[in-house]
C-alpha positions in Angstrom: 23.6 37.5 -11.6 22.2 37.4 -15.0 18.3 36.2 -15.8 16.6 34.6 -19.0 13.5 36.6 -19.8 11.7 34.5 -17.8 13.7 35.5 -14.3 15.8 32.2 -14.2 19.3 32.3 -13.0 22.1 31.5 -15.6 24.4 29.7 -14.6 28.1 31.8 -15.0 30.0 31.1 -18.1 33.0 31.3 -16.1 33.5 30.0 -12.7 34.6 27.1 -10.6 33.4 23.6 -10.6 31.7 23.8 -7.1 29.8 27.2 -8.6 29.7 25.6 -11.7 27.4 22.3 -10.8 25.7 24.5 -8.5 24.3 27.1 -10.8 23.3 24.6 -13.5 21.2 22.8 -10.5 19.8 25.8 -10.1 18.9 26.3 -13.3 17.3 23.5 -14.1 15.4 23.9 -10.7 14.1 27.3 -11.3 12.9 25.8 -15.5 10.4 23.2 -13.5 9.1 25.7 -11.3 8.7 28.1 -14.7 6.9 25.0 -16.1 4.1 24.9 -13.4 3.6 28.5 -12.7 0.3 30.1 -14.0 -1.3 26.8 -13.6 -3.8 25.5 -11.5 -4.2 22.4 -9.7 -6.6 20.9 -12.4 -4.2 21.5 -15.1 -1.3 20.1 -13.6 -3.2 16.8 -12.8 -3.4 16.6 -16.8 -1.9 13.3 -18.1 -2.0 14.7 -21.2 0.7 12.5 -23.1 -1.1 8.9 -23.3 -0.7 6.3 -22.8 1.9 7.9 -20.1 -0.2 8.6 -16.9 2.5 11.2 -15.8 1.5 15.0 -14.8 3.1 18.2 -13.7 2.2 17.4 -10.5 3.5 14.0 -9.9 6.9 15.2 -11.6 7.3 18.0 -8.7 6.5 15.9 -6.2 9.5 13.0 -7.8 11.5 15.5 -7.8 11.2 16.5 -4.1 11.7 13.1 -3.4 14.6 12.6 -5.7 15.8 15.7 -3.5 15.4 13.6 -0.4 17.4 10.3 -1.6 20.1 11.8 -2.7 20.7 14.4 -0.2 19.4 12.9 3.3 19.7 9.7 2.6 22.3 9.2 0.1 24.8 12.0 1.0 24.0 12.5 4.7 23.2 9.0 5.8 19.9 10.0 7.2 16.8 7.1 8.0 14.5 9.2 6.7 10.9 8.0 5.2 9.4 8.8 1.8 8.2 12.4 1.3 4.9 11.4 0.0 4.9 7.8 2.0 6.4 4.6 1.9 3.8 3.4 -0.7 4.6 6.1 -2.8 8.5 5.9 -3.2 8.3 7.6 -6.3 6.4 10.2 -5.9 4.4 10.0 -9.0 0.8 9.1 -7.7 -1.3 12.1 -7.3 -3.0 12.7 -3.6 -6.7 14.2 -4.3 -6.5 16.2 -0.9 -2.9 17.5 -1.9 -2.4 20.3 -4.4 0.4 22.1 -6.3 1.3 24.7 -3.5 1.6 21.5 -1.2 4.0 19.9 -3.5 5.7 23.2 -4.7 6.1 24.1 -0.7 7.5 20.4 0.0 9.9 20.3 -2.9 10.9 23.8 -2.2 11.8 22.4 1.7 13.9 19.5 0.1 16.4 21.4 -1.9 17.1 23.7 1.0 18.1 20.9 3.0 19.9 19.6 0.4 21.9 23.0 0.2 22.2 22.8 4.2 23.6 19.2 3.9 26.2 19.7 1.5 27.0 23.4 1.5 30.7 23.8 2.5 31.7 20.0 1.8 34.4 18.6 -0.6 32.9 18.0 -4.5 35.1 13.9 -3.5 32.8 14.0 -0.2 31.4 10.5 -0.3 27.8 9.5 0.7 26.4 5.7 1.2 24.4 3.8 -1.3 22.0 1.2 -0.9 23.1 -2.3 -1.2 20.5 -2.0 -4.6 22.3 1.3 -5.8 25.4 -0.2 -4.8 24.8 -3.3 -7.2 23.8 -1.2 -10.2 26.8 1.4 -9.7 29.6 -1.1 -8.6 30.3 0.7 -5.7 29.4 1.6 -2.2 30.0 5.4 -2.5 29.4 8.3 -4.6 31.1 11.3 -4.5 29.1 14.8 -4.2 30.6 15.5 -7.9 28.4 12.7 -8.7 25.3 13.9 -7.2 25.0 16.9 -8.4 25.8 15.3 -11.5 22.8 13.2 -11.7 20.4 15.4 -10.2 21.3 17.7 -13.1 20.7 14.8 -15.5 17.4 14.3 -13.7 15.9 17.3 -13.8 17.2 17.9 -17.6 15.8 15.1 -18.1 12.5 15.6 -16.6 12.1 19.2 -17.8 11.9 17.8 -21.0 9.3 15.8 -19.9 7.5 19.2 -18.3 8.3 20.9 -21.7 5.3 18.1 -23.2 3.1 18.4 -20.6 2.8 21.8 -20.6 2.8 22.4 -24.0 -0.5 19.6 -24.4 -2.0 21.3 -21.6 -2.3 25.3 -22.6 0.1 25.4 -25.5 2.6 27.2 -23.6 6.6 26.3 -25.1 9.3 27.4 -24.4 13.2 26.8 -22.5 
């Protein structure tokens, strides 16, 4: 498997669409976790784009709970609570007592379910949405295809995000 400089996988340029979704999950994955490494708890605390009150920190910590919908609850159908409690759904608001390696470790534990969950079934494997979900998406169902879909967007989306925060907070840029 090939790496960027910076030891992330990249993704084949040729492969099938199972491999294919996986790898640029992966990829994106691995650029968050190259955003927040090197820094320490302090730093990724930083709101440092105002008036925006989002961090390094609280963006891991969505993510492992973005992890968690779609995977456990979304495609497995699982009951399962908020990672960071049900008054914080999204997992932006920053715990005092709980630090980067916390949320690092429990975002870490998300995505290998999610791999568990999912590994060996169909791309047109359907999991349940919410009745809310439902009503934005005009459907009770989404297929796998579509998760890994949108947690691709996400974490595009959010590493773009983590590209500004880091880049206020110690000048580091970068892919």
């Amino acid at each position: 498997m090939a790496l960027t400089p910076d030891g992330r996988p990249i993704p084949p340029p040729n492969a099938d669409e199972r491999a294919m979704l996986e790898s640029w999950l992966d990829f994106q994955r691995a650029t968050l976790a190259t955003k927040v490494a090197g820094l320490d708890d302090q730093q990724v605390r930083l709101a440092a784009v105002p008036p925006s009150t989002m961090t390094l920190l609280g963006l891991v910590q969505h993510v492992a709970e973005v992890e968690r919908q779609w995977h456990q609850r979304v495609f497995a159908g699982r009951d399962v609570p908020p990672v960071y409690g049900a008054d914080n759904p999204d997992g932006y608001r920053l715990d005092p007592a709980r630090g980067l390696a916390e949320a690092l470790a429990d975002w870490r534990t998300e995505v290998e379910l999610g791999r568990e969950l999912t590994a060996g079934a169909a791309l047109d494997a359907a999991g349940q949405l919410s009745a809310q979900d439902g009503a934005v998406l005009d459907s009770e169902t989404v297929s796998l295809r579509w998760i890994l879909v949108h947690l691709i967007e996400e974490y595009a989306r959010h590493n773009g995000h983590a590209d500004l925060l880091r880049e206020c907070t110690d000048g580091v840029t970068g892919v």
